[in-house]
Backbone as CSV, one residue per row, in Angstrom:
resi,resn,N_x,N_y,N_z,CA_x,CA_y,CA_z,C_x,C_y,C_z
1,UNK,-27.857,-50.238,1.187,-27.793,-51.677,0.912,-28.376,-52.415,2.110
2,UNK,-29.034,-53.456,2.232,-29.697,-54.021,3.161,-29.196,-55.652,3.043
3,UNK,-28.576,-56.143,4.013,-28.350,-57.694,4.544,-29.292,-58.035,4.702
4,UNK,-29.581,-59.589,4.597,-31.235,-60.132,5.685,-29.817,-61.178,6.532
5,UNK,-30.384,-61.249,7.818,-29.900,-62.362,8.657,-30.798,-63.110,9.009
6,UNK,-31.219,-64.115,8.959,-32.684,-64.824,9.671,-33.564,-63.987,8.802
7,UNK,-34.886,-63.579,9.791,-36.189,-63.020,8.547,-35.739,-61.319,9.546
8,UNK,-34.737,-61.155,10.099,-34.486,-59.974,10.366,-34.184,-59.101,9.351
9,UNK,-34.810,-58.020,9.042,-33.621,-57.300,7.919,-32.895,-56.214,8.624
10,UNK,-31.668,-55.946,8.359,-30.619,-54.986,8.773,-30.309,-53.767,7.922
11,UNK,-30.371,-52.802,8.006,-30.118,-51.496,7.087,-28.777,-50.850,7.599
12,UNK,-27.887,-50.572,6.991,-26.646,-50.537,7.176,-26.901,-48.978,7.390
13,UNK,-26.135,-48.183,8.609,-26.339,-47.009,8.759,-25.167,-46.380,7.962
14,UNK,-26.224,-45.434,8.096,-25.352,-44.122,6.716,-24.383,-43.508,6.895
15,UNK,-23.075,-43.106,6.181,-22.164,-42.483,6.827,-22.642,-40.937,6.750
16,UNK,-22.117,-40.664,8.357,-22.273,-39.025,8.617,-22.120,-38.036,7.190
17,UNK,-22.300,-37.509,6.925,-21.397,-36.254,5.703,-20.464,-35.232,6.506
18,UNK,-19.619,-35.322,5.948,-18.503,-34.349,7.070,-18.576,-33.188,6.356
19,UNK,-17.918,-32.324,7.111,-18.123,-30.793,7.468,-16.566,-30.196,7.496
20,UNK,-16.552,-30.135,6.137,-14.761,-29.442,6.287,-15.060,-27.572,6.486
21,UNK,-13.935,-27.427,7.485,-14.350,-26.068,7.803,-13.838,-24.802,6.653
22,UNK,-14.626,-23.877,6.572,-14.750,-22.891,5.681,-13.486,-22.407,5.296
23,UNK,-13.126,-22.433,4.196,-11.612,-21.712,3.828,-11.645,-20.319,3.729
24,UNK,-10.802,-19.970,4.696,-10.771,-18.445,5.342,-10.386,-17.108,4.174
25,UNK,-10.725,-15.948,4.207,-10.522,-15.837,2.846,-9.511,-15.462,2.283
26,UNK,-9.263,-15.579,1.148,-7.803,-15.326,1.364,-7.388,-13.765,1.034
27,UNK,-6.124,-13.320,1.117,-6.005,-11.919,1.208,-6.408,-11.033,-0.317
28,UNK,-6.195,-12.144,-1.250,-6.513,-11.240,-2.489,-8.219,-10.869,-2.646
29,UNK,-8.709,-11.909,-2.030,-10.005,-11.640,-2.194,-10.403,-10.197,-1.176
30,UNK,-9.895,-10.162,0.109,-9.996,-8.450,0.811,-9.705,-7.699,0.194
31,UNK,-8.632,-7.201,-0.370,-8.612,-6.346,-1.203,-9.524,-6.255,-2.675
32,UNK,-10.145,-7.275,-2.895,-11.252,-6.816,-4.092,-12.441,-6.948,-3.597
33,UNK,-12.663,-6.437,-2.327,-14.097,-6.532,-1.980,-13.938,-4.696,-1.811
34,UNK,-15.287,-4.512,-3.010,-15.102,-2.809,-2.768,-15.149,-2.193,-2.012
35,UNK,-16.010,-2.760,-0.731,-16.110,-1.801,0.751,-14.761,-1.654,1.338
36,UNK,-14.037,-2.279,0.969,-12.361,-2.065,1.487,-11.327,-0.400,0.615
37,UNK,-11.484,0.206,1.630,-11.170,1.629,1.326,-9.784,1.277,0.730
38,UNK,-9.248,2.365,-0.820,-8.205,2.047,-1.513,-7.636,3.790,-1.587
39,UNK,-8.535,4.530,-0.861,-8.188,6.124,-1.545,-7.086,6.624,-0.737
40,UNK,-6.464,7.412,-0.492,-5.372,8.107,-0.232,-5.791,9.783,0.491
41,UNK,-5.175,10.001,1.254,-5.252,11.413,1.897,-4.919,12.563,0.809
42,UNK,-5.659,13.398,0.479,-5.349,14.225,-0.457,-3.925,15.182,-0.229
43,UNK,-3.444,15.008,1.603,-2.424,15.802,1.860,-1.413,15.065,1.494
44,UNK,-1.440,14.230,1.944,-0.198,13.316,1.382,0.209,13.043,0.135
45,UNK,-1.032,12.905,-0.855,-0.679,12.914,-2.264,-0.206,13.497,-2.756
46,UNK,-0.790,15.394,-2.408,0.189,16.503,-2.901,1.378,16.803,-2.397
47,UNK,1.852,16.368,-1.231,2.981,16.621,-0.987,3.925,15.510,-1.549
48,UNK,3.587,14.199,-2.216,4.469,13.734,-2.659,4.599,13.881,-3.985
49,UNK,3.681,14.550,-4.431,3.784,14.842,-5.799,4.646,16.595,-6.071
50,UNK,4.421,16.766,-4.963,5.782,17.744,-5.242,7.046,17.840,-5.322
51,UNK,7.541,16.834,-4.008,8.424,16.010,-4.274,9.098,15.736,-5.556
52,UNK,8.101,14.697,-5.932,8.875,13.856,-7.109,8.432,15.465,-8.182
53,UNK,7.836,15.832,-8.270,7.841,16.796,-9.573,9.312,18.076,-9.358
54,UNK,9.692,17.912,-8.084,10.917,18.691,-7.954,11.911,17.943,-8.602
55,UNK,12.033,16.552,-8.408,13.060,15.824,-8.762,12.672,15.536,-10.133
56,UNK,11.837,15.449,-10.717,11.943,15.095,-12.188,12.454,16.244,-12.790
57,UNK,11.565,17.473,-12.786,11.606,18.573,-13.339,10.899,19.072,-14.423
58,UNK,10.490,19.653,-15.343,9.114,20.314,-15.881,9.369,19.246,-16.986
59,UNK,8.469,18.718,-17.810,8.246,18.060,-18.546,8.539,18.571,-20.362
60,UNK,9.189,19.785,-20.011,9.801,20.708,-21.222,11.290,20.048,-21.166
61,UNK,12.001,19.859,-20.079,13.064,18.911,-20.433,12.998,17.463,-21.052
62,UNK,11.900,17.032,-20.976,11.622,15.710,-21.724,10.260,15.218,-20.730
63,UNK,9.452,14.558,-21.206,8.575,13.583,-20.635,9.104,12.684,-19.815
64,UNK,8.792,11.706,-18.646,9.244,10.707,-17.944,8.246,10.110,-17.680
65,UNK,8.268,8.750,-17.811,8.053,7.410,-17.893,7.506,7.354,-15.811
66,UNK,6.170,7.734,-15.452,6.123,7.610,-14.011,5.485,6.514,-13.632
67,UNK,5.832,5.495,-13.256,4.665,4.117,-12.525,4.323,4.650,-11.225
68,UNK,2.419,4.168,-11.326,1.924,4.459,-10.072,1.489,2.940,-9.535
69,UNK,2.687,2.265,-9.018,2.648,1.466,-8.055,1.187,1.195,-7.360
70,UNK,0.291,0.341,-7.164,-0.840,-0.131,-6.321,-1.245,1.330,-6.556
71,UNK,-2.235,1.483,-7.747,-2.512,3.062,-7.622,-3.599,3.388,-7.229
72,UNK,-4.290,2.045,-6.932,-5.617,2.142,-5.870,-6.703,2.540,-6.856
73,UNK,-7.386,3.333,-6.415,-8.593,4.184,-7.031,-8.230,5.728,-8.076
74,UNK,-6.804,5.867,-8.216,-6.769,6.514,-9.020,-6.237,8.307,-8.148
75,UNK,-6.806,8.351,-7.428,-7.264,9.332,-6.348,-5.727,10.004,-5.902
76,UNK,-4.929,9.266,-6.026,-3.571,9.858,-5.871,-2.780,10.758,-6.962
77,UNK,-3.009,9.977,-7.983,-3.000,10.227,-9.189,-3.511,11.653,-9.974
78,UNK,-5.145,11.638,-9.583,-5.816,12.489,-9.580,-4.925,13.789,-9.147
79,UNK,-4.854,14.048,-8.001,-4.201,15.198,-7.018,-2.885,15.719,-7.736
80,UNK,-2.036,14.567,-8.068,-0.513,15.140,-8.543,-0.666,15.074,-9.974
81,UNK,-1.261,15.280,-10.548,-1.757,15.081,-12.448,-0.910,16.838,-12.629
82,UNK,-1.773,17.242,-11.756,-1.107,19.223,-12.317,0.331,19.322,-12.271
83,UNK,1.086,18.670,-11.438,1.927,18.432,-10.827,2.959,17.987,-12.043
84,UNK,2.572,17.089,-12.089,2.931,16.247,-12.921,2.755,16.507,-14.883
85,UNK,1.944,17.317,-15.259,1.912,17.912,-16.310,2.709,17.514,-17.343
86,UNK,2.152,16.504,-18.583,3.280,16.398,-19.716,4.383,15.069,-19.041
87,UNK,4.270,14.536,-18.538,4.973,13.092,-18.021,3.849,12.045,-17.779
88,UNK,4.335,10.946,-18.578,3.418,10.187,-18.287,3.383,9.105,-17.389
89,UNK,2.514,9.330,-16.794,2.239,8.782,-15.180,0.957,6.856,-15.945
90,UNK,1.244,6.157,-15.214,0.751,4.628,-15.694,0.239,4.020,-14.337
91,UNK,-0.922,4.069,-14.318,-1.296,3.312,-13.029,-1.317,1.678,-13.162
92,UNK,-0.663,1.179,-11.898,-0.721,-0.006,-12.200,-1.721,-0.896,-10.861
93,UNK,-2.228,-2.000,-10.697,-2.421,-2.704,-9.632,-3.236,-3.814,-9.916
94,UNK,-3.253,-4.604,-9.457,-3.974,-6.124,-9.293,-5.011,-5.926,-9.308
95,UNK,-5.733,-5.238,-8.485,-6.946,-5.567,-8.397,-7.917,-4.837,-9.743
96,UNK,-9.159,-6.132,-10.164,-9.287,-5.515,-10.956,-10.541,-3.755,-10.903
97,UNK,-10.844,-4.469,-9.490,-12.071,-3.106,-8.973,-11.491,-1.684,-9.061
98,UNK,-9.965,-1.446,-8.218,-9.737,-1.123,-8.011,-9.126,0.338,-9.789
99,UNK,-8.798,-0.961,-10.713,-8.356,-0.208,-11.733,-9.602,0.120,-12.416
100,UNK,-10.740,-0.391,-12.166,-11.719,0.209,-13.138,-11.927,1.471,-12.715
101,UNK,-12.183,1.901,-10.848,-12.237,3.067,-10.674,-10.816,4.110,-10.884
102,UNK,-9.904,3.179,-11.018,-8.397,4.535,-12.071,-8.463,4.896,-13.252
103,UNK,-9.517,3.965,-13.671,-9.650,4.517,-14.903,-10.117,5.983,-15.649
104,UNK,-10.813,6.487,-14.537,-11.723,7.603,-14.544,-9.853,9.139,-14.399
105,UNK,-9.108,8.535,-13.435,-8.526,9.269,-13.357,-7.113,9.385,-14.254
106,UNK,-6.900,7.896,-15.040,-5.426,8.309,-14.732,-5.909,7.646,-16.797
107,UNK,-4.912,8.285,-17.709,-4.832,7.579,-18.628,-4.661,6.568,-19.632
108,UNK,-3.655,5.796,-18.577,-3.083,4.393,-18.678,-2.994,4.293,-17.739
109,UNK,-3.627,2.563,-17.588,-4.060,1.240,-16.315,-3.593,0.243,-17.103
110,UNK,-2.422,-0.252,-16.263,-1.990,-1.875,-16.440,-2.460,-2.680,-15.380
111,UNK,-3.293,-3.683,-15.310,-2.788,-4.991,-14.654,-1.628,-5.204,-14.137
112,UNK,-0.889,-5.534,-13.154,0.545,-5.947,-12.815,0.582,-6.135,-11.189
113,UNK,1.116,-7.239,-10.618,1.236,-7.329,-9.365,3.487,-7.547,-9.054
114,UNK,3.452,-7.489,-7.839,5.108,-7.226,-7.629,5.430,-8.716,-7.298
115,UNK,4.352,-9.761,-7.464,5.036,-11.301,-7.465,4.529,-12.007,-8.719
116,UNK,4.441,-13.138,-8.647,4.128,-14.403,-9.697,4.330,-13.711,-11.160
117,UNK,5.867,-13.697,-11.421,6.622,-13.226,-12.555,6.728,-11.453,-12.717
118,UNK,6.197,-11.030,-11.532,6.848,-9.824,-11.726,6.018,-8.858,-12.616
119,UNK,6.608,-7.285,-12.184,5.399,-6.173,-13.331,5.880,-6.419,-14.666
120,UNK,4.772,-5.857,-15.582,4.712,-6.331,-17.187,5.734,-5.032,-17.872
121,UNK,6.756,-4.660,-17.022,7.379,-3.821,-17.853,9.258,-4.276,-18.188
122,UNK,10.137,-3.466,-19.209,11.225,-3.854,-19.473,11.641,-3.708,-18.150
123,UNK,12.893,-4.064,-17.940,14.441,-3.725,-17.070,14.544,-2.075,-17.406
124,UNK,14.619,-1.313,-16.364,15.278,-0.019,-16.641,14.137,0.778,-17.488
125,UNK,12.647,0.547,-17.525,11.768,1.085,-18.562,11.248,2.389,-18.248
126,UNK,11.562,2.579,-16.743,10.724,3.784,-15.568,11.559,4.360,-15.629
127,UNK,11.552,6.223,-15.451,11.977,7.014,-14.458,11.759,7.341,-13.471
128,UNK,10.644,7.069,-12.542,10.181,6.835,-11.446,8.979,6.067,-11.143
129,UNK,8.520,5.933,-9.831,7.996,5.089,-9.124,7.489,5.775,-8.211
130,UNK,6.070,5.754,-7.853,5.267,6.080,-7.301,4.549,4.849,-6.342
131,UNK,5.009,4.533,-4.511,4.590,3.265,-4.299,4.220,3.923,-3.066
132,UNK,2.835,4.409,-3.199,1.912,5.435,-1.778,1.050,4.414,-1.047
133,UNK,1.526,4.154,0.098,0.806,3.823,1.017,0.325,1.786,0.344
134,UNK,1.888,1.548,0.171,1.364,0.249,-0.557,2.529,-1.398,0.287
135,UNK,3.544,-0.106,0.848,4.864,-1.631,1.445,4.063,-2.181,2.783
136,UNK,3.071,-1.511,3.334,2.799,-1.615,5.006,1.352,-2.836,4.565
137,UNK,1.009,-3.377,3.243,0.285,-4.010,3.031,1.022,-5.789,2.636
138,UNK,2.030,-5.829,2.404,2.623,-6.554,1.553,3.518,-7.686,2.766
139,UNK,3.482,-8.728,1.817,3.624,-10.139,2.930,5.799,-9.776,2.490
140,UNK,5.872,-9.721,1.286,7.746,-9.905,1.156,7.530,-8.471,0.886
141,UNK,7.846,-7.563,1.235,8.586,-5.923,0.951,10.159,-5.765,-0.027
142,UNK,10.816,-7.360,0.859,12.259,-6.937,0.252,12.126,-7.544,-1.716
143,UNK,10.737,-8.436,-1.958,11.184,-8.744,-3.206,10.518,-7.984,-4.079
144,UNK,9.232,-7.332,-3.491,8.629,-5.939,-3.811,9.767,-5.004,-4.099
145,UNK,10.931,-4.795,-3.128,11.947,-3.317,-3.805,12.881,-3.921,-4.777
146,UNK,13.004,-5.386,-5.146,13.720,-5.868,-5.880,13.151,-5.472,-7.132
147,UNK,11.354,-5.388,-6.968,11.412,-5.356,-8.590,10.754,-3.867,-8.947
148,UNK,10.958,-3.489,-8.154,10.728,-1.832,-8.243,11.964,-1.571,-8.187
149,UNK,13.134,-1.706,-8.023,14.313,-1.623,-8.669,14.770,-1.871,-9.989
150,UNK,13.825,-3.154,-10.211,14.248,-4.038,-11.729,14.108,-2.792,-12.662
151,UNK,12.876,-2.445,-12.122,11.941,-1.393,-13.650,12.490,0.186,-13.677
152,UNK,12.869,0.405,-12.499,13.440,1.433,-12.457,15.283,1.667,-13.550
153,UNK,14.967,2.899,-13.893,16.455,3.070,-15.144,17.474,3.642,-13.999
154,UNK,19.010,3.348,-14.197,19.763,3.944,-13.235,19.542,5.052,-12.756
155,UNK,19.550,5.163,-11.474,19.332,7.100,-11.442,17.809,7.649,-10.907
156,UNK,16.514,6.170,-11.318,15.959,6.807,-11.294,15.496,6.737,-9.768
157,UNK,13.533,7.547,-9.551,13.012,7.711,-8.174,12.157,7.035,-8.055
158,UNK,12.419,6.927,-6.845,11.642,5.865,-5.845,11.122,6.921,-5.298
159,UNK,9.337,7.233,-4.795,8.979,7.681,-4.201,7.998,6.631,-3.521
160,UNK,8.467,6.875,-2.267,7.617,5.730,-1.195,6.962,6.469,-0.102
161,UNK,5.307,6.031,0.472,5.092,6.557,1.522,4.049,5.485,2.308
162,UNK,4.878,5.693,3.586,3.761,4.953,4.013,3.862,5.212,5.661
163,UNK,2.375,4.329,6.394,2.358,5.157,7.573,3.080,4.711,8.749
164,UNK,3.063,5.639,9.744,4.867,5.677,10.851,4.132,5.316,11.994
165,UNK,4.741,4.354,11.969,4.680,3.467,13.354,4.984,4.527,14.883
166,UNK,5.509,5.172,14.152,6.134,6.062,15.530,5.241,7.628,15.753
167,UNK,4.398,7.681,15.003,3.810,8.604,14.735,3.272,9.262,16.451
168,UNK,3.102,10.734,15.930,3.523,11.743,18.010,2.252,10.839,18.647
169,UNK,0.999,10.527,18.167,-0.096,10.154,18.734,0.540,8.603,19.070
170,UNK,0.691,7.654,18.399,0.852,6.428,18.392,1.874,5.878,19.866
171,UNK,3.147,6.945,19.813,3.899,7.156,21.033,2.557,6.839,22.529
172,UNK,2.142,8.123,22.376,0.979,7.893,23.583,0.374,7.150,23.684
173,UNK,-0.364,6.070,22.836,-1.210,5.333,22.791,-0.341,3.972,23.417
174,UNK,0.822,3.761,22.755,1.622,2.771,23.258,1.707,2.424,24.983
175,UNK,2.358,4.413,25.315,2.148,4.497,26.801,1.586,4.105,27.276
176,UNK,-0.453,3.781,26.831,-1.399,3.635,27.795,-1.755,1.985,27.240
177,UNK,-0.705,1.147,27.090,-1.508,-0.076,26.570,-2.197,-0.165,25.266
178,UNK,-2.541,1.124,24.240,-3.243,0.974,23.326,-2.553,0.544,22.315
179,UNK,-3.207,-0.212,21.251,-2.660,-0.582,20.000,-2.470,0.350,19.025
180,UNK,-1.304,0.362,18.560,-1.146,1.685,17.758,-2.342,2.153,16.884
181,UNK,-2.210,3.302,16.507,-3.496,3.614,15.064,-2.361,2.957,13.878
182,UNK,-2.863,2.416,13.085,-2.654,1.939,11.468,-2.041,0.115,11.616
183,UNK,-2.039,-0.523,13.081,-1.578,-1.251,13.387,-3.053,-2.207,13.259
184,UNK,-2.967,-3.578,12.788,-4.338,-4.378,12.602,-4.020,-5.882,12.696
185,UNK,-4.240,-6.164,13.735,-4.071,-7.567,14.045,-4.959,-8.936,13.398
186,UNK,-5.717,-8.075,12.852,-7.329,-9.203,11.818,-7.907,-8.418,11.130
187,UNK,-8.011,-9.268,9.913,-8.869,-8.765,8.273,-10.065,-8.714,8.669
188,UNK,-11.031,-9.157,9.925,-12.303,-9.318,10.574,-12.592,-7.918,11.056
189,UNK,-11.986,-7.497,11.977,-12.442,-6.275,12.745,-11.263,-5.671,13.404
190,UNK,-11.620,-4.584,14.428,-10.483,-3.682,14.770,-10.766,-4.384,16.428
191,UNK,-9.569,-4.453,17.064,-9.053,-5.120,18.074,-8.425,-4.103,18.706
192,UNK,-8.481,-3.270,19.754,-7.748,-2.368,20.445,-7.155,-1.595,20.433
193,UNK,-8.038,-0.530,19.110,-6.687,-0.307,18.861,-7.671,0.988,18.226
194,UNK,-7.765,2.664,17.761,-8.930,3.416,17.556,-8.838,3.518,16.424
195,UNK,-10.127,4.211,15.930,-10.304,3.472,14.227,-11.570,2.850,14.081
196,UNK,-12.034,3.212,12.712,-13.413,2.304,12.316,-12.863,1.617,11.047
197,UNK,-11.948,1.577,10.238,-11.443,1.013,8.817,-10.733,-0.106,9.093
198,UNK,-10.659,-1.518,8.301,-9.922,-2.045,8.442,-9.133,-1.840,6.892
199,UNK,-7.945,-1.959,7.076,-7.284,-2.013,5.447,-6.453,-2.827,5.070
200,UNK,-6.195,-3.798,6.137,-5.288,-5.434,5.697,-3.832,-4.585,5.809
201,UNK,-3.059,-3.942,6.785,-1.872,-3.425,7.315,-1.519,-4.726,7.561
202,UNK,0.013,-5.094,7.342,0.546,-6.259,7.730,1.516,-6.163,8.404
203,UNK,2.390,-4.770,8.037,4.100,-3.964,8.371,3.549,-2.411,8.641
204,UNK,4.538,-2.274,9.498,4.709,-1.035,10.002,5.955,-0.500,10.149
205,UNK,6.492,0.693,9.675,7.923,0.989,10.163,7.836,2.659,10.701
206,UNK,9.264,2.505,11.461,9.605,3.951,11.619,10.374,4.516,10.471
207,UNK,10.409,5.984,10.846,11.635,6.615,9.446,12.629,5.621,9.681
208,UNK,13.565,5.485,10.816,15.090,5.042,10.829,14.570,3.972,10.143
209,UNK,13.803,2.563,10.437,13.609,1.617,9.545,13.498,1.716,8.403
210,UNK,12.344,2.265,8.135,12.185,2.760,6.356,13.357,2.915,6.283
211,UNK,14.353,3.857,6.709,15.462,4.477,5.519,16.719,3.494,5.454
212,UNK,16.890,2.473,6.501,17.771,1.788,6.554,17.411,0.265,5.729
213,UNK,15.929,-0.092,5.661,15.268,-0.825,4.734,15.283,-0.775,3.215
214,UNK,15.230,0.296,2.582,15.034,0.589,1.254,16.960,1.055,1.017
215,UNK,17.745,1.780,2.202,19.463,1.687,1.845,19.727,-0.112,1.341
216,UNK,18.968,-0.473,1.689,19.725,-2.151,1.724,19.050,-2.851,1.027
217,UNK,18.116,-2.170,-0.133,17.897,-2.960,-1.010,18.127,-1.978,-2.287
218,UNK,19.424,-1.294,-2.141,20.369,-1.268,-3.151,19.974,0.299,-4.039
219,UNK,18.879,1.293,-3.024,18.909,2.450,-3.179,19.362,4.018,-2.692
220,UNK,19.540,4.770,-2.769,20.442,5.701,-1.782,19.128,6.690,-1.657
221,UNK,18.720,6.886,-0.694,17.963,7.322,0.038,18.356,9.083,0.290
222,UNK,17.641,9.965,-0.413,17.548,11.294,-0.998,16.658,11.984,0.514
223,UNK,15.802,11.691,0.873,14.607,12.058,1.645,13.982,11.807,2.516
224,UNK,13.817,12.053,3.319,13.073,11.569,4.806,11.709,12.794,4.865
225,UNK,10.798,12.828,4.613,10.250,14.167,5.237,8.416,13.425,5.836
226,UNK,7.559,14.384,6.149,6.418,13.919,6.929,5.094,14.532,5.940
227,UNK,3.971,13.620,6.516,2.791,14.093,5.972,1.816,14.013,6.798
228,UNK,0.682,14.697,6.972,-0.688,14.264,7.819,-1.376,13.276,7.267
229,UNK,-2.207,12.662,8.195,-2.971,11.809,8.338,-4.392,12.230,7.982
230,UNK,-5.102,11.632,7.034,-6.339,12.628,6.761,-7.981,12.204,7.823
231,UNK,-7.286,10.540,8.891,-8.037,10.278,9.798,-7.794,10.962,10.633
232,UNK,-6.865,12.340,11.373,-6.869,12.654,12.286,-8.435,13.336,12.660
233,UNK,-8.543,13.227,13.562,-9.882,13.990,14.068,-9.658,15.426,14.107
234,UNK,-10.077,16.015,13.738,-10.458,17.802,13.109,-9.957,18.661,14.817
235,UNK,-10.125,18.602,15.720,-9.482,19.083,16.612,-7.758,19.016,16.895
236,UNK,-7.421,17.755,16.155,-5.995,17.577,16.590,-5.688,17.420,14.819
237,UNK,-5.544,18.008,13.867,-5.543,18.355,12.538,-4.139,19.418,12.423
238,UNK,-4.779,20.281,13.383,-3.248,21.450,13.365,-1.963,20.858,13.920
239,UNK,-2.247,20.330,15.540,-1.161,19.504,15.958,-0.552,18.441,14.829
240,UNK,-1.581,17.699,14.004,-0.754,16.830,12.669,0.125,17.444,12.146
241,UNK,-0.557,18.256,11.199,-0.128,18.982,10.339,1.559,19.800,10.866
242,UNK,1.822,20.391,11.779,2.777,20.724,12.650,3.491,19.668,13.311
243,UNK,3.534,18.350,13.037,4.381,17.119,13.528,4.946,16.931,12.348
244,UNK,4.317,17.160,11.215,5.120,17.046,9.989,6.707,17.865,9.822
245,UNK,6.882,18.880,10.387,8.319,19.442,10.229,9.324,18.119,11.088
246,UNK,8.562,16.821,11.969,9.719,16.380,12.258,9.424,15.053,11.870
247,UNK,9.870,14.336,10.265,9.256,13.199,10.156,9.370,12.137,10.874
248,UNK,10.215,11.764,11.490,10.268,10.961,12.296,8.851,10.639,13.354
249,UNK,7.757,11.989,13.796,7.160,11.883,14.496,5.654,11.547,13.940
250,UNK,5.606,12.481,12.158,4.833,12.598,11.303,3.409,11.244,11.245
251,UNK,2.749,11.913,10.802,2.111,10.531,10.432,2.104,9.862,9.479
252,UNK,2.305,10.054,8.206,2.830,9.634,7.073,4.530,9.669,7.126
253,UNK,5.389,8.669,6.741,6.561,9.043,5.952,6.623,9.115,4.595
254,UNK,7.298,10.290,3.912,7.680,10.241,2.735,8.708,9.983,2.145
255,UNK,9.418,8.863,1.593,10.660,8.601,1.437,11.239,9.069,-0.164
256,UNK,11.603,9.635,-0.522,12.738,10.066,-1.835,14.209,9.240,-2.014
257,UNK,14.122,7.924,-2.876,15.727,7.209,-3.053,15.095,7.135,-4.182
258,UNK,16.877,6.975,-5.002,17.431,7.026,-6.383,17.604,5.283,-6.285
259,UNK,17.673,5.095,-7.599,18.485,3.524,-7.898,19.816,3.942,-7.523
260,UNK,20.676,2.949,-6.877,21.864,2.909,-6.831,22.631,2.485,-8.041
């Protein structure tokens, strides 16, 4: 718009355009960006699938109803399928990348996340629960075991694993100032800590935590035992593998609780 004052003319200066700063991204979007690793250690898978296939028991006593909790890429699934034989196992998870590649492995893929109304199943609909390497990601844990309780039928299993803060390497690293391994201070990059993956870790626990965490949200806690790490570096592989007889030190925990 232009004033005249006298035979001057005046041009009214323009307002700046502002610059609102970039909205950071948010966490659901990291996890559906595919370069963000979703697979699972093949050691750990089978050992928890033995586990729970001890506690269910052969699928000649009846079929059971198994949810695979954040089942990632399928890949867990994959491993304990033999295992598991004749029970039907249901992968579930949010993301949708993530379930297209479960699809390949597992027979049934639901959609379902552990907030904004909760998984798409009855009260009491599960005999177990399969939740690998999924609480050490999660902003509320305690309303996560609320509803992995919900779905769970009296009696039934909780199989939980995830990685130990206390783990024999992590101890040392602490000693020297280093940031633990599985510990991640930014969705950007790795900060002090060894490692090339980032995987959006938010929580970390020890066994005593884990087991005193999941007692108090109203399950009785069957199991404590250990698993390797499938990042260990190939020289220190045997030393893993042999930390596992003491989970506490392990690099994986594997936890076994019943519904109360």
């Amino acid at each position: 718009m232009t004033a005249v004052t006298g035979t001057t003319p005046h041009t009214e200066e323009p307002t700046p355009p502002t610059h609102e700063p970039a909205r950071p991204p948010h966490l659901r979007d990291f996890y559906e960006n595919p370069a963000v690793p979703v697979a699972s250690g093949d050691a750990r898978s089978l050992r928890q699938a033995r586990m729970l296939a001890d506690a269910l028991g052969p699928a000649t006593r009846g079929a059971r109803v198994v949810l695979d909790i954040g089942c990632g890429d399928g890949s867990a699934a994959r491993v304990a399928a033999p295992l598991l034989a004749g029970h039907r196992v249901v992968g579930v998870d949010w993301s949708q990348d993530a379930l297209r590649r479960a699809g390949g492995h597992l027979p049934y893929v639901v959609r379902g996340e552990l907030g904004d109304g909760g998984l798409p199943f009855a009260t009491g609909s599960a005999d177990a629960v399969l939740f690998s390497e999924v609480i050490e990601h999660l902003v509320d844990p305690d309303s996560a075991l609320d509803e992995l309780r919900r779905v769970l039928r009296p009696g039934g299993h909780l199989m939980l694993s995830t990685p130990n803060l206390a783990a024999w390497y992590n101890r040392g690293l602490l000693l020297a100032g280093v940031q633990p391994v599985f510990s991640e201070v930014s969705l950007r990059g790795i900060h002090g800590r060894p490692g090339r993956e980032v995987v959006g870790h938010l929580r970390l626990y020890t066994a005593r935590a884990l087991r005193e965490f999941v007692a108090a949200s109203g399950f009785d806690v069957v199991k404590v035992a250990g698993a390797p790490f499938h990042g260990v570096p190939r020289p220190l592989r045997a030393l893993d593998r042999l930390a596992c007889a003491v989970p506490g030190a392990a690099s994986i925990l594997l936890l076994h609780a019943r519904k109360a």
